[in-house]
C-alpha positions in Angstrom: 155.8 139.3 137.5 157.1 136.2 135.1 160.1 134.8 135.3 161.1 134.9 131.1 164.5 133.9 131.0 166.9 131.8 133.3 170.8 132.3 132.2 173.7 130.0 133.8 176.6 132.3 133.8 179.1 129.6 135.7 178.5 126.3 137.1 180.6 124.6 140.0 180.7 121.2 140.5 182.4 121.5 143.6 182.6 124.2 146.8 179.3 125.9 148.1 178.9 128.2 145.1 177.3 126.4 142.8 176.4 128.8 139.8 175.9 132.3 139.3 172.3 132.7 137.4 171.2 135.9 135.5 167.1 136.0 135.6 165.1 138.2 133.4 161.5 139.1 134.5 159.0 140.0 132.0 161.5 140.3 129.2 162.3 143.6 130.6 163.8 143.5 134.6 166.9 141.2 134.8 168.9 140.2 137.9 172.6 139.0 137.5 174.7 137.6 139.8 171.9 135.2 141.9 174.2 132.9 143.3 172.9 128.6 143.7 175.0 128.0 147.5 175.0 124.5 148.6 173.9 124.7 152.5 173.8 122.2 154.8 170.4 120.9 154.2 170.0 121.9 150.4 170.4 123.9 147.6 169.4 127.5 148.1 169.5 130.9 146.4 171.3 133.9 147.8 170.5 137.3 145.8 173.0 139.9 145.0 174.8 141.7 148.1 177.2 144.3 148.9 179.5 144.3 151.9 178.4 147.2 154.5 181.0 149.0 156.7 180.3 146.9 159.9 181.2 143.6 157.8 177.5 142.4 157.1 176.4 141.7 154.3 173.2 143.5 152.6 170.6 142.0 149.8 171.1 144.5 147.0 168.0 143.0 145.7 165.3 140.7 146.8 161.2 139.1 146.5 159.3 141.2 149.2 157.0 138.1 149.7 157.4 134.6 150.1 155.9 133.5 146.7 158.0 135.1 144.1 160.8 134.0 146.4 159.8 130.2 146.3 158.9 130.5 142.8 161.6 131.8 141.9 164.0 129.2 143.8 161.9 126.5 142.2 162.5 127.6 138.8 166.0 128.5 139.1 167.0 125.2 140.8 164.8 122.8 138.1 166.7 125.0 135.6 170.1 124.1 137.3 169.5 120.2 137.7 168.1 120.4 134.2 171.5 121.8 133.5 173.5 119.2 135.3 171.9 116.1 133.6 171.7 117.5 130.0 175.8 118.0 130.8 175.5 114.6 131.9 174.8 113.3 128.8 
């Protein structure tokens, strides 16, 4: 599966939510509403949830394995920075 498009819909330069991304796999799959959080430690990626009943929340969807999930945090977040420097200048 190849990432094929990586879409800023908003980007925060302040608070935890930094930008809400819209990826597009294989020019035919896309994702909306993959939000950049800035944790404690670092930047991270929290897929799209829903509220359930009991107050949790629940991954609406989300990379079954560990290497679409790490590429696709890599590419999202050199995307991001990319998009805060080229902003920058």
């Amino acid at each position: 599966m190849e990432i094929t498009d990586i879409h800023f819909r908003q980007l925060h330069e302040t608070g935890r939510l930094r930008a809400l991304v819209s990826v597009t796999f294989d020019r035919t799959f896309a994702v909306h509403d993959i939000k950049v959080i800035d944790g404690p430690d670092r930047l991270f990626l929290a897929m799209p949830s829903r509220r359930m009943p009991d107050g949790h929340y629940r991954d609406i969807v989300h990379p079954v394995g560990p290497l679409l999930r790490e590429e696709l945090e890599q590419k999202v977040l050199g995307e991001y920075q990319r998009s805060l420097h080229k902003g920058a200048d």
